[in-house]
N, C-alpha and C positions, 0 to 999 in steps of 0.2 A: 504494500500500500504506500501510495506517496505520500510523503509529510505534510499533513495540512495545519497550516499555522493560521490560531484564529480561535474563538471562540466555540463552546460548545452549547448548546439550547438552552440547554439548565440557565447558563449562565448570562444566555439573550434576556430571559425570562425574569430575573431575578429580583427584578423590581418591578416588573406587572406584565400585561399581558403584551404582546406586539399587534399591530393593529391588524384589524380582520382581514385584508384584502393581503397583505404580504405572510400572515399566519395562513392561509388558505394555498398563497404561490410556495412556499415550503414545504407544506403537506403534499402538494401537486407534483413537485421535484422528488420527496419520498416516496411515494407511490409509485411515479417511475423505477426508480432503484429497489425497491421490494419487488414488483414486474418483472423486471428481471432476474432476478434470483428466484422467484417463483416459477421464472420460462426453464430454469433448470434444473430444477429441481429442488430447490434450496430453501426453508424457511429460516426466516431471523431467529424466532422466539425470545427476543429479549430486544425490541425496539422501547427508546427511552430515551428523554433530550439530550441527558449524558453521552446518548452511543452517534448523536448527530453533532458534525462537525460543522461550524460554517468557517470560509475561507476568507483571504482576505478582499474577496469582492461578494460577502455573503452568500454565498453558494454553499447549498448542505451536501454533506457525505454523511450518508451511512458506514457506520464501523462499525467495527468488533462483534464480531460474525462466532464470537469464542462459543457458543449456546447450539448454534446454527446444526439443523442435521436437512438428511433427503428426507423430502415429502415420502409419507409413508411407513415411515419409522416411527412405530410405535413407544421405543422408551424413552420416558422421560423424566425419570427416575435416578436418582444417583444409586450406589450401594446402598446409604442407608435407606433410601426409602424418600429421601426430601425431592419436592419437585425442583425442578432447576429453573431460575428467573429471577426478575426482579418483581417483585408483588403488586406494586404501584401500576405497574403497567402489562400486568399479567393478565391475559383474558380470561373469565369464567371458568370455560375449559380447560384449560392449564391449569387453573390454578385447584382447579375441583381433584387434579390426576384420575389417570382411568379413564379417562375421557377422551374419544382422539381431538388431536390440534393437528389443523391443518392452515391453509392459506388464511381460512377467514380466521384464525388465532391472531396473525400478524394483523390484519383489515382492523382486529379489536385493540389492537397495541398503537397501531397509526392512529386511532379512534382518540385513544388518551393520550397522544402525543396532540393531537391538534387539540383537543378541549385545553390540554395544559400551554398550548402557544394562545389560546382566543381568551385566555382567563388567566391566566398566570398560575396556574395551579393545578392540580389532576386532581382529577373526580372524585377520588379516593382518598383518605388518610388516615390512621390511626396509630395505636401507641406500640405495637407491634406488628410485625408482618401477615399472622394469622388477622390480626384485625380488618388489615386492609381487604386481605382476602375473602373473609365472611364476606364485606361489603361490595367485592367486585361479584360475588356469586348472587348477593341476592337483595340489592338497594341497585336505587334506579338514583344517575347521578342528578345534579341539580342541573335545570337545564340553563345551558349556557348563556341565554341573551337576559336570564334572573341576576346572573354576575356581572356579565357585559351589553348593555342592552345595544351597543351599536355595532354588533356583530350582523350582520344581512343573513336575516332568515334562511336564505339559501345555503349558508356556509353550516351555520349551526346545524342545519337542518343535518346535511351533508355526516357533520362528524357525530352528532347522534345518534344516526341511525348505525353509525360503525361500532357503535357503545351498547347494540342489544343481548340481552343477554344470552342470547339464543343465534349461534351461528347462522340458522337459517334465516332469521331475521336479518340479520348483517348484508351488505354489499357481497354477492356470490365472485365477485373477483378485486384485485386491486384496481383493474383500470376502471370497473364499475364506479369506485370510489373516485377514479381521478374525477371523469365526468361530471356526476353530480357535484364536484368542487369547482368544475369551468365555470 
């Protein structure tokens, strides 16, 4: 990977949200790069502002692919039994284990990266990891234009429905999700 010098999301974020129209063309440049790695067979499973880079002409890179397996591989499990991820950004599915994760896993992790670019924060949080989890499996997050009311319908619209809980409810592919972000 080449060295990209510059900022990572977390750290866009860090004093509030970025404005909806450029938080939307971000998501749109991720969904790209998840597309791809989805054309190969590859999922993230650990998408999260931290693992996006922007350059020094604000350009995001996805990294750290350390998580990453082929589509179809069912474990996701370490030896002891713990799921592998970050929780905050872990979809239902994953984070439930036993459950398969597939594309739409990632669609829900792009899901909580853009609510945390259009509000400055993710949907989620609590005092421990299992907390967060309860609540990615079964609270429905606040909806976004309740935080940010100048976020355009359109977009919110966009990243909540990548935030259901229910994969089939979800955007059936990443470029689905681009779209509905045009």
């Amino acid at each position: 990977m080449d060295l990209v010098e510059g900022q990572n999301l977390s750290e866009a974020t860090r004093d509030g949200p970025l404005p909806a129209r450029r938080a939307a063309e971000i998501t749109r440049i991720l969904c790209d790069a998840i597309q791809h790695a989805h054309e190969r067979g590859v999922l993230h499973r650990d998408l999260k502002p931290g693992n996006v880079l922007l350059d020094a002409e604000g350009h995001p890179h996805v990294t750290d692919f350390g998580l990453a397996r082929r589509a179809g591989d069912t474990n996701d499990l370490t030896l002891s039994g713990q799921v592998l991820g970050t929780p905050t950004y872990m979809s239902p599915e994953h984070a439930g284990g036993g459950h398969v994760v597939d594309q739409r896993s990632d669609i829900y992790s792009l899901g909580v990266v853009g609510y945390h670019l259009l509000t400055g924060r993710p949907p989620f949080s609590g005092d421990t990891p299992m907390a967060i989890v309860v609540q990615h499996m079964s609270n429905d997050p606040v909806p976004i234009r309740r935080i940010n009311p100048s976020v355009p319908f359109e977009i919110a619209d966009a990243v909540e429905r990548a935030l259901q809980k229910s994969p089939d409810d979800r955007h059936q592919s990443v470029m689905e999700m681009w779209e509905q972000l045009s």
